[in-house]
N, C-alpha and C positions, 0 to 999 in steps of 0.2 A: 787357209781361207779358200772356198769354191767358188767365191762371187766376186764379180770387178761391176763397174758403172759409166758411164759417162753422161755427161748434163749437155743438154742445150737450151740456151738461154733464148728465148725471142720473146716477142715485145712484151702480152700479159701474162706469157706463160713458162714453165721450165720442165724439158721434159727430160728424165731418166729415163735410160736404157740401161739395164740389169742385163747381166749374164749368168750364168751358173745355177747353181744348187744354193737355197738357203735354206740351211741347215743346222745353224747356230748361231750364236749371238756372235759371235765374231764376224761371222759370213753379213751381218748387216749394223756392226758397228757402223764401217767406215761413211755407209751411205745412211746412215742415221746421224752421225757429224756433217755431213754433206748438208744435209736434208733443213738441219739447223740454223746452220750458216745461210743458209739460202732466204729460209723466214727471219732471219736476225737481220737479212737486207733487203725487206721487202717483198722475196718473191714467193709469193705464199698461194700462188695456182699452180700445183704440180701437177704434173701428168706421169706416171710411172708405167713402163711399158715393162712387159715378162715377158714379150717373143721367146727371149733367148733364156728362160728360168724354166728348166724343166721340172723342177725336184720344186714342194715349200711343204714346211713343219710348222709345227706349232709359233714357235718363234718367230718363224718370217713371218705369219699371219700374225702375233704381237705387232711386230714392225710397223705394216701395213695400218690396225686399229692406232697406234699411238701417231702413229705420221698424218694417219686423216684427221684424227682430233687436232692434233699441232696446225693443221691448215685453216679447219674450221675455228679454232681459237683465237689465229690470227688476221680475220677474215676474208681467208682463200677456202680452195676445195682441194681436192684430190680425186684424179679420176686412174683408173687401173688401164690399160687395155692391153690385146695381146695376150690373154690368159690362155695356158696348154687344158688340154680335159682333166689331168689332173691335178691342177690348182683350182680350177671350178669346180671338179667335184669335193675337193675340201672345204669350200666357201660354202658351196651350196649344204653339207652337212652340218657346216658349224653355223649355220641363218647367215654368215656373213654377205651373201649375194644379196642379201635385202638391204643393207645396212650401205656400204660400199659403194661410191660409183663407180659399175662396171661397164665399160666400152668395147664395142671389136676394131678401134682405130684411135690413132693419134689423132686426126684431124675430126673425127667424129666429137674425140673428148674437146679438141678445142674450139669448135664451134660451141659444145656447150660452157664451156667457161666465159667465152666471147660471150654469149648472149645473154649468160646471166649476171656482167657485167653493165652492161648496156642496159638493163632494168634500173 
């Protein structure tokens, strides 16, 4: 496994910080059980940062589509931010940059969760 995680919980939101390479399904089982449990208790506004992800394949980018859906299904969001040039340039070849909410900040992404809360 190339990837580890850690959560922060604060009030509407929970934000992941990823490290590593996602490069298999192994590399994002763990934080795909994380991710679950978390909407299993409510906390269904992610924020997932990739500062620290230099490397994504096909698979992390599965990851990513199934975990936005799981937020929007349970009526949260998902916002990305933090992406290296070359995970936007995979996004951006596979349309996913349209589809995706993408941020260049944590606080960026939570201000829009906040306010699209408060509607």
């Amino acid at each position: 496994m190339t990837s580890s995680f850690e959560t922060e919980i604060r009030d509407q939101v929970v934000i992941i910080s990823v490290a590593g390479n996602i490069l298999s399904s192994l590399d994002f089982k763990g934080l795909e059980d994380k991710i679950d449990e978390l909407i299993q208790t409510d906390h269904v506004n992610l924020i997932i940062d990739l500062k620290n992800v230099a490397v994504i394949n096909s698979l992390g980018v599965n990851g990513l589509i199934k975990t936005f859906t799981k937020c929007r299904n349970a009526g949260g969001d998902l916002f990305i931010v933090n992406i290296s040039e070359k995970i936007n340039h995979v996004l951006m070849l596979t349309k996913l940059n349209a589809v995706l909410n993408i941020v260049t900040s944590v606080e960026e992404a939570e201000k829009n969760i906040l306010s699209s809360n408060e509607s």
